[in-house]
N, C-alpha and C positions, 0 to 999 in steps of 0.2 A: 707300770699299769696304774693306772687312776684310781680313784677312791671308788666314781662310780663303775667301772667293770667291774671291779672286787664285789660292789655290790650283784651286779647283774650276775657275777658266779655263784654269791652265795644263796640268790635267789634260786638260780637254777638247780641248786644243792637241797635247795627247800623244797624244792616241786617235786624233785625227785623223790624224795624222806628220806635221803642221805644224812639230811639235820633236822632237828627237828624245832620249829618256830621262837623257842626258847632259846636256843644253840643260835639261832638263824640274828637275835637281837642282841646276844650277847656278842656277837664277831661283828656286827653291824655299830655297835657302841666303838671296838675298838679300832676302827679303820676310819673309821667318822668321827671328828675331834668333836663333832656339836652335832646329837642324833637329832635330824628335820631341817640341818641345813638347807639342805635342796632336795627334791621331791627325787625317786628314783626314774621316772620314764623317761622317755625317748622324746622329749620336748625342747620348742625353744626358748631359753635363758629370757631374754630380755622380754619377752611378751608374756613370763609365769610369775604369777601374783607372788608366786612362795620366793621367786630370785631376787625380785624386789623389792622385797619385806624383808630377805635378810640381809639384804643390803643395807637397806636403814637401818636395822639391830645392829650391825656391826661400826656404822656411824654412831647412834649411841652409846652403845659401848665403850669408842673413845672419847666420848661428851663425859662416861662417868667416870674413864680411867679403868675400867674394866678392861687391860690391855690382851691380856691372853684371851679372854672370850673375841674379843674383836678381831686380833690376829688370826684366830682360831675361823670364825666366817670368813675372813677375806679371801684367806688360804682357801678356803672349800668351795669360795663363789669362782679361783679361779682355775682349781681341778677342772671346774665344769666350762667354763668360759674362759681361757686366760687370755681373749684381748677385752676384758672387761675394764678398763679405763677408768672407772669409777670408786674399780676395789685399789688398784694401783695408787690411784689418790688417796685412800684411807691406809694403806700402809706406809706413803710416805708421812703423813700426819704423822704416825706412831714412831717411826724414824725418826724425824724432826721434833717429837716431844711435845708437839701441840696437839689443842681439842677439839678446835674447831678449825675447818676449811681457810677461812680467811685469816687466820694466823698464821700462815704459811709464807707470808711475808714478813717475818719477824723472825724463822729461824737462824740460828744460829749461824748455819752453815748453808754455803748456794746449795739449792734448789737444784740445780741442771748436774748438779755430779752424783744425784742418786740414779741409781737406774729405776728406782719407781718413779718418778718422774719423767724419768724419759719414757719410760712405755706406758704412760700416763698419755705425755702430749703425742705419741705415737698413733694412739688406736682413740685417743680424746676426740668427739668434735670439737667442730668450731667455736663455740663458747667455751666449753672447758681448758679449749688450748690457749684462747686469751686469755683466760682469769689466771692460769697457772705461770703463763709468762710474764703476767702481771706480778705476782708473787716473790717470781723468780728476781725481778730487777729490784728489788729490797731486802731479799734473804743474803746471808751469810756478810753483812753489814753492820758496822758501829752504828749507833743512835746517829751521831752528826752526819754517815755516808749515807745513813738512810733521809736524812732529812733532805740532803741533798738532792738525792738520787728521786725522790718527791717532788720537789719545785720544779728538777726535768721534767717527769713524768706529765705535770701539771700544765707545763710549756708545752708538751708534744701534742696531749691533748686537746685543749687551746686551737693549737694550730690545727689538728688534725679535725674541729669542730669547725673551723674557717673556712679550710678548703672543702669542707665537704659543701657549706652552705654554698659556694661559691659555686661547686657543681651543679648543685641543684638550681642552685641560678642562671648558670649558663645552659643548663639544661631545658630551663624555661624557655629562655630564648629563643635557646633553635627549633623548641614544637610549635613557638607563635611565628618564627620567619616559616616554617614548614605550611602552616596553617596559610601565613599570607601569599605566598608563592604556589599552593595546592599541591605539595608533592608528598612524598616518601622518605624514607631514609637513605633509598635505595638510588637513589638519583644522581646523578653525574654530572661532575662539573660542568659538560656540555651544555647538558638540559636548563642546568640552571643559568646557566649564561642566555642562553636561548630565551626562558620566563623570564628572566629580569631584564632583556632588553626589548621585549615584545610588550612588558607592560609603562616603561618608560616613555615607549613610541607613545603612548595614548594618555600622559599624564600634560595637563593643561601647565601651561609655564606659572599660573599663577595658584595652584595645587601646590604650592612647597611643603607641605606638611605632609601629604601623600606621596610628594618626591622621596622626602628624610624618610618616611617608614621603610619605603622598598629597598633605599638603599642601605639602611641600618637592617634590613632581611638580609639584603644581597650579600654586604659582608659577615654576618652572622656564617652566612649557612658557607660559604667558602671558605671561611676561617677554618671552620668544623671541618670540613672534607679535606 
């Protein structure tokens, strides 16, 4: 049983006057490692002010070294929530002995052999899950394998900033042969065989510069398809 049924019992033990409100906060202290963790109702987690406030308390907490209050939220944010992602990065912090988020590439020891981190990048989104496998590819490394494993990192990026512009460039591309040709996406090599040799039929021989565009389209868009 979870912290909050215990609570919703002892509530219902209140209502009755089986306990009396006194009784009701003293049992509510001890089943509650941190009394106003989380609110008692029938709410959802991530859209209550009070979940995500003690979420950040409990990120604080490990900024002051305040580890047991921290552990102590995380623990109670994931009674209520346990695909909460965010608590699971704040425990592995305290595991790996760091303060802040982005020192998680520094620990000691890999990263991917905690299980808070796997149920981190598990229930993480998409930014969370790259920052975290970012971390991951420099923890549990010497200073020189980290240095290393940097200048890769540095490399892949690089590259992976090349090819992107290079999409985007070829992307250009094909919405201006799309534009010059008037079609779709959705067009078939047929058709574009068909446009591009109905407008060849009508290009003057001495139009060489309107030859080169159509057919710098023509192969654009059939490259693509």
């Amino acid at each position: 049983m979870s912290y909050l049924d215990e609570l919703r019992k002892l509530k219902a033990l209140l209502d009755k006057g089986v306990i009396t409100s006194g009784e009701y906060e003293e049992h509510k202290k001890r089943i509650l490692p941190i009394s106003g963790v989380l609110p008692e109702g029938d709410i959802n987690p991530p859209n209550c002010p009070t979940f995500k406030a003690s979420l950040k308390r409990a990120i604080l907490y490990i900024e002051d070294g305040e580890i047991e209050k921290a552990t102590a939220y995380l623990n109670g944010i994931l009674d209520y929530d346990p695909e909460c992602a965010e608590a699971y990065v704040g425990l592995l912090m305290i595991e790996m002995g760091v303060s802040l988020e982005e020192e998680l590439g520094e620990a000691a020891t890999s990263l991917e052999e905690s299980r808070n981190y796997i149920k981190a990048v598990r229930f993480g989104d998409s930014a969370l899950i790259k920052r975290l496998k970012h971390y991951n590819i420099f923890s549990g490394k010497s200073e020189a394998e980290r240095e290393i494993a940097k200048e890769i990192f540095e490399e892949m990026r690089r590259e992976e900033e090349k090819a992107e512009a290079q999409r985007q460039e070829t992307q250009k591309k094909i919405e201006k042969a799309r534009k010059i040709f008037n079609i779709s996406g959705n067009a078939t090599p047929k058709e574009i065989d068909e446009i591009y040799y109905r407008k060849i039929a009508v290009i003057k021989p001495s139009d060489s510069n309107v030859r080169n565009i159509v057919d710098e389209a023509y192969y654009v868009l059939t490259n693509d398809i």
